[in-house]
N, C-alpha and C positions, 0 to 999 in steps of 0.2 A: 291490206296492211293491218287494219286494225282484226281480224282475224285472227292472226300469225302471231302478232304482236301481244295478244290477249291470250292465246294459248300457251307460247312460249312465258310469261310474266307468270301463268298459271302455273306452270311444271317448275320453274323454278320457286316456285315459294313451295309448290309440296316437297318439293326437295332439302330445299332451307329450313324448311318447320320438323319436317318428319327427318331425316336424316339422326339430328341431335337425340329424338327421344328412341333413336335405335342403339344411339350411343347408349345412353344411363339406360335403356332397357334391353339389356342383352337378349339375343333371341330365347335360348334356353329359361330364362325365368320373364319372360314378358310373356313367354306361353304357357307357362306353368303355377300353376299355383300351390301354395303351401297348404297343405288340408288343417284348418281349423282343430282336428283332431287330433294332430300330430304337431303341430307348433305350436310354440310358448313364444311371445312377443315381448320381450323387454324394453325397460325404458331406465335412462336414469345414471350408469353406472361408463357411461361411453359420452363424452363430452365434444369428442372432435373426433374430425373422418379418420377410420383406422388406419394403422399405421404399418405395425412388426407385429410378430408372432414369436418372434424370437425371443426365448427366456436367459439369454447374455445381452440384451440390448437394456439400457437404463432405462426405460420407459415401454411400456407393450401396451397392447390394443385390450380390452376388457375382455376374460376367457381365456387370455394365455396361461399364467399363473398368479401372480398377483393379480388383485380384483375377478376371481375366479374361477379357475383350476379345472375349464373344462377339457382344456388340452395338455397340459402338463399339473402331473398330480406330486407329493412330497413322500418321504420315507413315510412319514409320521406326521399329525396334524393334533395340536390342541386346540382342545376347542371348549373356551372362556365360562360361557352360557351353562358349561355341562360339568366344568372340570376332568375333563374328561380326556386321553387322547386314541384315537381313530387309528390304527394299523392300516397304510394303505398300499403301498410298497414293500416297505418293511414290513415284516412277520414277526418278530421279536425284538428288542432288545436286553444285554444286561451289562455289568460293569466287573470282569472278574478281575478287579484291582482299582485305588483311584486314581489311575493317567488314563485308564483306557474303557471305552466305551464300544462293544461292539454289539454288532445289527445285521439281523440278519435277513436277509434279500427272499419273497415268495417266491416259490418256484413257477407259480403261475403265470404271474408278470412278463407281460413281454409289450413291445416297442409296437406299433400302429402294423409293420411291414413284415412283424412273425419273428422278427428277433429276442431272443430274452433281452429282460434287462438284468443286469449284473451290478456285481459291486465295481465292476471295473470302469461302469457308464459313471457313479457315482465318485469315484478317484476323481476321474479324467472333469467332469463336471466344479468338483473342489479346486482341482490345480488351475483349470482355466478362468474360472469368474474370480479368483486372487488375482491372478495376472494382469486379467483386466480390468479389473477394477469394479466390475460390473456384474451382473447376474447371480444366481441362486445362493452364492456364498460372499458374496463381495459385505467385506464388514466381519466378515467369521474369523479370520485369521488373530484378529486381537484375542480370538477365545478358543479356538482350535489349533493345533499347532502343525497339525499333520493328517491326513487320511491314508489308511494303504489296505489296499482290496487283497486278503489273504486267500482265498481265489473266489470263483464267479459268484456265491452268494452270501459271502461272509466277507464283513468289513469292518475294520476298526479304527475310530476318533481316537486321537491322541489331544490330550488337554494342555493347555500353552499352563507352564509353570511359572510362570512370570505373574499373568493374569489369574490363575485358577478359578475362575467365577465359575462353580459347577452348575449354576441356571443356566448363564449365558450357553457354554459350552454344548448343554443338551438340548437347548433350545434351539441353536443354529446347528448341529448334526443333526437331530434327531426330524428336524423339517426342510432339510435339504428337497431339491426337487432336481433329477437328476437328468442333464440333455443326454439324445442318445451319441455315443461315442463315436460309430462305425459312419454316422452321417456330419459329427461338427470337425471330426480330424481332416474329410474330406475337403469339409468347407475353409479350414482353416490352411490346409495345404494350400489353397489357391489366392486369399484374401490376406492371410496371418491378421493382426490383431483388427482388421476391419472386419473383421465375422459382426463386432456391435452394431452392425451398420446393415449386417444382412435381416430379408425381411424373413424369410421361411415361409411364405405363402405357396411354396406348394405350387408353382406354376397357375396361380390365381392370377396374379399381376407379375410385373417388370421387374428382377431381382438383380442383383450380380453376382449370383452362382444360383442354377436354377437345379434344384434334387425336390424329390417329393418332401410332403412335410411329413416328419415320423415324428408321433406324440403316443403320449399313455395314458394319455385320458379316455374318456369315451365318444370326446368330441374331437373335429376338424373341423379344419377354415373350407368352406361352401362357397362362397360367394360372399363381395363387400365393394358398396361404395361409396360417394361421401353421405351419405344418411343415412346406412345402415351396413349392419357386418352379420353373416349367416353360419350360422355352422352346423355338419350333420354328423346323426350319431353310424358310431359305428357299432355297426350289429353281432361283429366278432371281438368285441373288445374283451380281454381277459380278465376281466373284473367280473365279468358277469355274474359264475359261479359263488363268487364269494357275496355282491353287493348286489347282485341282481343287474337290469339295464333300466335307466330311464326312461318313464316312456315316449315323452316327446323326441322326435324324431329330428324337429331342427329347431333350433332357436335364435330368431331373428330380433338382435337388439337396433332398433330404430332409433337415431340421431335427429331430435328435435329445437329448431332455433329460439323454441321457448317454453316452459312450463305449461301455458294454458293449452298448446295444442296438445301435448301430451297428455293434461287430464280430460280434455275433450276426445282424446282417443281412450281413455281409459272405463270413460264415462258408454263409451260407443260399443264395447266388446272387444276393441284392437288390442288394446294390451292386456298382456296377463298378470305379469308382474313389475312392479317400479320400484325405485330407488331415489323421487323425484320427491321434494318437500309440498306436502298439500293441505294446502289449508281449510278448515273445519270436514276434516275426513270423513265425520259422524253423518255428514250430509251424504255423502257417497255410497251408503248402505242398501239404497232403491236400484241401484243401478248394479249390483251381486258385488260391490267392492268392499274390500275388508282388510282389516289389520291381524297384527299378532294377537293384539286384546282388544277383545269387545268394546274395554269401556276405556276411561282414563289410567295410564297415558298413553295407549295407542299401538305406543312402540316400546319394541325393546331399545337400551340403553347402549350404546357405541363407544363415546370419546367424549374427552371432560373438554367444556367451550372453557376457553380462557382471554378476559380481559388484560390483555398483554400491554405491560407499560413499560414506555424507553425507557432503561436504565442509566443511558448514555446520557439525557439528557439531565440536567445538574437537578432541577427540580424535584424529577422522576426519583430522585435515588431516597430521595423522605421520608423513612415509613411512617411515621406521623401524616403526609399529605397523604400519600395509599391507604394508609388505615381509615383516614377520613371518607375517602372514596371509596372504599368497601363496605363503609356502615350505609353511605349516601343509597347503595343505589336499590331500588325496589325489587328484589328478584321474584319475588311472586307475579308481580305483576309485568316483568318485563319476559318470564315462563308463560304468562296466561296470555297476554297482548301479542308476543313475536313466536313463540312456540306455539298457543294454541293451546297449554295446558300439557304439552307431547312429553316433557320430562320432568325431572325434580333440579334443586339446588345443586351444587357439589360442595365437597367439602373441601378447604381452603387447606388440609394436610395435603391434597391432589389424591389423596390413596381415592381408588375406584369402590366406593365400601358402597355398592349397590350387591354387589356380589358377597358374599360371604366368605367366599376364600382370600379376600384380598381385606373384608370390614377389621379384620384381627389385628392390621399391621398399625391402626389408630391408637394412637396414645391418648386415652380418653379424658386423661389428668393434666397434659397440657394444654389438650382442645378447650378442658372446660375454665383453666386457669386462662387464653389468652380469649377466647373467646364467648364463655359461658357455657355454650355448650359440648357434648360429650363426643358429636361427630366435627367437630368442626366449621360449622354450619355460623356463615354470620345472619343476624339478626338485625335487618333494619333499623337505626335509629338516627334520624337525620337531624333531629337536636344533638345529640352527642357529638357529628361528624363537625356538626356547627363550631362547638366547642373545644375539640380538638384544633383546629385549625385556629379558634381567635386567643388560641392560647400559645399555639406554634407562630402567632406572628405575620399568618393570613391574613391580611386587612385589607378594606374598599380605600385605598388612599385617596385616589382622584374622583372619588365619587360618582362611578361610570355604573355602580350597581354590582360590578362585577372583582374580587379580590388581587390583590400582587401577592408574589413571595416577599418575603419576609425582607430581602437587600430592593423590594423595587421596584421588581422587576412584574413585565406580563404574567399574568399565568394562566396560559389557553391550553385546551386540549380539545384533540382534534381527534376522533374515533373513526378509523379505516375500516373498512368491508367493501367484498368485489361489489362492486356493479350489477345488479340482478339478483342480487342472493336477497330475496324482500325479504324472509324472519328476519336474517343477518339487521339488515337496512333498520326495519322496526325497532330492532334490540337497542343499536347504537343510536337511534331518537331518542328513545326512553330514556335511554343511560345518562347522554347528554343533558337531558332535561332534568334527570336527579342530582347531575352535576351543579346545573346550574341555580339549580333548588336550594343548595349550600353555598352559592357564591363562585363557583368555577365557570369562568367563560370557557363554554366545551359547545360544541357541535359534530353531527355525523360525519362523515366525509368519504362517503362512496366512489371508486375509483376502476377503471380497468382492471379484470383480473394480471392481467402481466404487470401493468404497473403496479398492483397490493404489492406481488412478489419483490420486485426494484425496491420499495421502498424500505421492507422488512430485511434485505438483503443488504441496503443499504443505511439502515441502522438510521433512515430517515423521517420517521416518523412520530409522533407523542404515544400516542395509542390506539389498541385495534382490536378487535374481537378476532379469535384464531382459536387451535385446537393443537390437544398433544394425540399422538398417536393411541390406537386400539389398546388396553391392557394386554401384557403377555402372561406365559406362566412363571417371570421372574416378576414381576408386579408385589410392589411399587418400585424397585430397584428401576426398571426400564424408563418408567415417567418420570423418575427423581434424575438418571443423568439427561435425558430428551431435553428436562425442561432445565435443569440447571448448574449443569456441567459447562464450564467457566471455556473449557478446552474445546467446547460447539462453537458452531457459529452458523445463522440460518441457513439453508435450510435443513440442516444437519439436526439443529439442534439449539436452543437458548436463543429463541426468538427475540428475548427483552432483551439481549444481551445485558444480562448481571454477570458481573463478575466478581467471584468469591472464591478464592482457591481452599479455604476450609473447606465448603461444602464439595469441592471437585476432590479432595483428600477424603472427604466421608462417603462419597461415593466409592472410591477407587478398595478405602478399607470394607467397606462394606459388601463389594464384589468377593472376596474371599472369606465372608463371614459365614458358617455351615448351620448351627445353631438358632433354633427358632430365637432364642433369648439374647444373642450376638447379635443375631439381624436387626430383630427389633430395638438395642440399645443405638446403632446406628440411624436406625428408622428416625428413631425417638429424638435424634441428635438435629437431622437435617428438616424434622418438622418444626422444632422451637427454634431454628434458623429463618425457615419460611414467615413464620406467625412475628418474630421479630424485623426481619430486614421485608418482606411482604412483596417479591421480585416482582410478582402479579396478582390477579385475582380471580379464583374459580368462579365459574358462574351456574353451569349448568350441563348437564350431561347431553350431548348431541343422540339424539334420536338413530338407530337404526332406521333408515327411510325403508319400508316396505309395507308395500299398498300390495292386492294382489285381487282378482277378478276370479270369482266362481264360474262365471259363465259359461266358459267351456273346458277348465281343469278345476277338478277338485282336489282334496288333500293336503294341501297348502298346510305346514306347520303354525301351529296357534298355538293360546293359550288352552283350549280343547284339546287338543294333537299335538302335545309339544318335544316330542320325538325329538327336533333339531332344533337349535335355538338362534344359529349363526344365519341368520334369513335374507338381509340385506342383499341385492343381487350384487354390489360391488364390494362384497367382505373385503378384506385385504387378508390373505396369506390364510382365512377360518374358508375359505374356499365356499362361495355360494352355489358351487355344483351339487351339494348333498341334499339342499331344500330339495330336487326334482326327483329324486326318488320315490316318493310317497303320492306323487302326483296318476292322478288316470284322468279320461275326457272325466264330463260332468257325465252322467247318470251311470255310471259304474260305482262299483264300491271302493273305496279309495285303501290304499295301503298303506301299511306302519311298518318299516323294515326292520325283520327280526335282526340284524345282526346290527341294529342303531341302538343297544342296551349293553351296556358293561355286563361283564364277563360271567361276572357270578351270577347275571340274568339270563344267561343264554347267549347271550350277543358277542359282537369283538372290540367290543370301548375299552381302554385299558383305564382305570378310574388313577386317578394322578397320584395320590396316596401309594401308589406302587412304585411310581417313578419317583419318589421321596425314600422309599425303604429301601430301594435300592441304590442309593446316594448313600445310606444314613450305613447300610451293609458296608460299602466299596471304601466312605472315609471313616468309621469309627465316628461319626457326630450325628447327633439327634436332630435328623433333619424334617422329622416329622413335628407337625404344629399340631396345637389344641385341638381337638375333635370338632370339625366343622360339618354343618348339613350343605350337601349339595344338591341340587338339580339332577336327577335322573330320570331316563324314562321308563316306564311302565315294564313290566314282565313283557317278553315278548314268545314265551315258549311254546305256547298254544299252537302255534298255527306257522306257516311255510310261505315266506316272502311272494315266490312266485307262483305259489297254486292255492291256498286259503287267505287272503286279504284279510284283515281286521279293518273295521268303522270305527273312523277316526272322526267323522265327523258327517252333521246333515248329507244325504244326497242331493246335490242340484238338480232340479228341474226344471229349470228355467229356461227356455227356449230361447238359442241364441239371434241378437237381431242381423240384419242385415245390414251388410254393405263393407264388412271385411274381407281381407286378403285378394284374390281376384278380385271381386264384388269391386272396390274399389280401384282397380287398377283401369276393369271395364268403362269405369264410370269416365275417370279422368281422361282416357282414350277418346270417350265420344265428347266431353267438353273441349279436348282440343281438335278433332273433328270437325265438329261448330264451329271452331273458332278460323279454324285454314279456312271453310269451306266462305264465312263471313267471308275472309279477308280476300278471298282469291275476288268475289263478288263484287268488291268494293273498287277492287284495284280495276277490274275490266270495265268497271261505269266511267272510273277516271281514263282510263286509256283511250273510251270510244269517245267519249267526250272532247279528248284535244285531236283525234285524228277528224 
């Protein structure tokens, strides 16, 4: 009995233990491994287990197209860093009138399965994310009015005459990203408007209509499960020719339940590149890990952070009390303490003036009339903030240490950030503590990320540290309605909920204004609106998080090699697919792609200044601005993307360590090994023990 009984207890626990990790390790990749040479491990940009692949669904997995673009790519891509924009699809465009915008389709282009793609993919693409509400054009119809494919590679944008915002307008045609036709009419015959709901995995996982997945990227969905999602390249993709192929072969982004494991894999050789906030980076140098910049600040510059204060609440709406609270708080030191030094100030106009295309749109005579200085930059002074307020009628009545408004009443603030975001967390200490410095009972208040969202949605809270979206190439028009357009409401748009129907009238005029000197009298309008009524308050530019590891690719865009400048693995819509071009293992020569240089260098950048004369041609208005220096890169004529490389930067030689990809997988195999083998052990001393 106790034989039988100990062998039987034995089989079934190898059965009960190993079973599950045949589940999560599928035969095929529990025997395979991903060669160190051929794979890029990401981290960073992928927050929960994947989902859709579907670029009509509201929301997709990192890689689709937003936050990525390695499987569905756009006509066109501007890209901020560069001023620049990217042909990728499209081959041309021009404006032979101004209703109409036409574009024309590469003849190279074709769909994953050998199909062209057409201007007809891109119709059927427009007509369908209107309808639903959702995907690559959902939100375009306010500025486009119409597409019609005049046949398979010629197509033309019609401009909504109502709205005529000729930014908006090109900016939503001209980066369209187009599904293919012959596979979503398929899908749609069988679902109709539940297609938002289908995954396009490609026979990967469980779907409700199951077709291969056809994209125009260079990449497909490989393998995913809830820690990570793989995707491999394909080696006939039709890009080749023109961009060359990346050389990573797969790229597995790993889903980590915390920051520190991630840097401890990063620190290990595991990851190649992040998108993960790290603090004192400069420490990470020994271990082949690097940034865009050598030195301070690290990173390039993303999205303006904004101290978002409830307007709702009766307080909140004081610009005296805001003003006060903008001199209060220390941004040096709440940039050096919770950033780490990673960025600078912003300027309280919100214009993104880190860049020089967008520095122009600052009115540097109001900046320096409401605030002294010429970028808008406020200037700590916590005696003033003092004085402001006991002149506004802020007093300690009850003597608690801490100030009432003026009828009475409490006045607490309460500063929101998710839950784990620790700069975030830091920041909103600091803040609190400069609040309190001037007499504002204020404290942090850290929360579930789904409840931040409930509460900002629900117009329930004092104040919160947040963020406006990427600049575009309508910038600052785009941050000026996000952030204060009366007619948003989160997460749309006007997260403080202010509401000021002037300023949603100077936006809506200023949509149709052509003229560098109309735009900017507009500008000029809703900035000495802002500095007057003061809805919130800039703080500081959000970092591009990108960390990235020599150790076994090199070529990595830097301030050395700054070929590309959109780096971040989770761009939104500046597509992080293009960093991997430049990329080979370590001890190769790394490459600079000739066709990553504007036009007049050899390359196929269209520099935006052209996209302006051809506005300035089609309506009769000077829609070119002042002579700006932009960001470009290097000559690239010299030499042939895929057969003479240019050094772009040191070669590594660092001998990679051990215990990645298999290596590890091996490892954890024999740990639980061990651990059946323990337990089978244990359980047979107890069995003979009671027989």
């Amino acid at each position: 009995m106790d034989k039988y009984l100990a062998h039987g207890v034995s089989i079934l626990l190898i059965l009960g233990l190993v079973s599950p990790m045949l589940i999560i390790l599928p035969i095929h990749l529990a025997e395979e491994q991903f060669p160190r040479d051929e794979t890029v491990f990401v981290t960073g940009a992928q927050w929960t287990p994947p989902s859709t692949w579907n670029p009509m669904a509201p929301s997709q997995t990192w890689g689709t197209y937003t936050y990525g673009g390695f499987l569905y790519l756009p006509l066109f891509q501007y890209v901020p860093g560069l001023n620049l924009w990217i042909p990728v699809i499209g081959e041309s465009f021009e404006m032979p009138n101004e209703y109409v915008l036409r574009v024309k389709i590469r003849p190279e282009a074709k769909w994953s399965d050998g199909m062209p793609i057409t201007a007809y993919d891109v119709e059927y693409t427009f007509n369908l994310s209107v309808k639903l509400g959702s995907g690559p054009a959902a939100g375009s119809e306010l500025y486009v009015a119409e597409v019609k494919a005049k046949d398979s590679s010629t197509l033309e944008f019609y401009i909504r005459n109502d709205t005529k915002n000729y930014y908006m307008f090109t900016l939503y045609a001209l980066q369209i990203a187009p599904v293919p036709k012959h596979i979503y009419e398929m899908v749609y015959q069988q679902i109709g408007d539940q297609i938002i709901e289908w995954r396009n995995c490609g026979g990967v996982c469980d779907d409700i209509v199951n077709l291969p997945q056809v994209v125009s990227g260079p990449y497909k969905l490989y393998y995913f499960d809830e820690l990570r999602v793989v995707y491999i390249r394909l080696d006939n993709w039709w890009g080749k020719e023109i961009f060359g192929l990346p050389r990573p072969r797969y790229l597995v982004h790993r889903i980590y339940l915390s920051n520190e494991q991630a840097l401890l894999d990063l620190m290990q050789g595991n990851v190649d590149w992040s998108g993960i906030f790290m603090p004192n980076v400069w420490e990470l140098a020994n271990y082949g890990v690097k940034t865009y910049y050598s030195g301070k600040p690290y990173f390039r510059p993303n999205q303006i952070l904004v101290l978002y204060l409830n307007n709702q609440v009766e307080y909140l709406r004081d610009p005296v009390l805001k003003k006060a609270i903008a001199y209060a708080i220390e941004y040096d030191e709440v940039i050096t303490k919770a950033w780490y030094g990673y960025t600078r100030q912003a300027s309280m106009s919100f214009v993104f003036e880190i860049y020089e295309q967008y520095k122009v749109w600052i009115n540097t005579t109001l900046a320096q009339q409401y605030w002294g200085t010429p970028d808008a930059k406020v200037v700590t002074n916590k005696n003033y903030a003092r004085q402001l307020l006991d002149q506004a009628g802020y007093l300690d009545i009850d003597g608690d240490g801490y100030r009432e408004t003026p009828t009475g009443q409490p006045l607490n603030i309460s500063i929101m950030v998710p839950t784990g975001w620790t700069d975030w967390m830091i920041a909103a200490d600091l803040i609190a503590g400069d609040l309190r410095d001037i007499g504002i009972n204020a404290q942090s208040f850290p929360v579930d990320y789904g409840a931040y969202w409930g509460y900002i949605q629900g117009a329930t809270y004092t104040a919160l540290i947040g963020w406006l979206p990427a600049p575009t190439f309508s910038h600052p028009w785009d941050t000026y309605r996000y952030f204060l357009d009366s007619r948003l409401s989160p997460p749309t748009g006007n997260w403080e909920w202010y509401n000021n129907t002037e300023v949603s009238t100077l936006i809506e005029e200023a949509s149709r204004a052509l003229s560098f000197e109309e735009r900017m009298r507009y500008f000029s309008q809703i900035q000495e609106i802002i500095y007057r009524d003061i809805p919130s308050i800039a703080l500081a530019y959000a970092p591009q998080w990108y960390v990235y590891s020599t150790l076994y690719w090199v070529g990595w865009p830097s301030e050395s090699n700054p070929w590309w400048t959109e780096v971040a693995p989770y761009r939104e819509y500046s597509l992080a697919l293009w960093t991997l071009f430049s990329l080979v293992p370590s001890g190769e020569q790394p490459i600079r792609p000739a066709w990553a240089a504007s036009v007049d260098q050899g390359g196929v950048l269209i520099p935006n200044d052209y996209l302006l004369a051809m506005l300035a041609n089609a309506t009769g208005q000077p829609f070119i601005t002042t002579p700006i220096q932009t960001t470009t890169p290097p000559a690239t004529t010299t030499f042939n993307t895929m057969t003479s490389p240019t050094t772009t930067e040191p070669i590594q030689t660092t001998t990679p360590p051990t215990g990645g990809g298999a290596t590890n997988l091996l490892i954890t195999l024999a740990v639980v090994a061990i651990a059946v083998v323990a337990f089978i052990i244990g359980v047979r001393y107890v069995v003979r023990r009671k027989t």
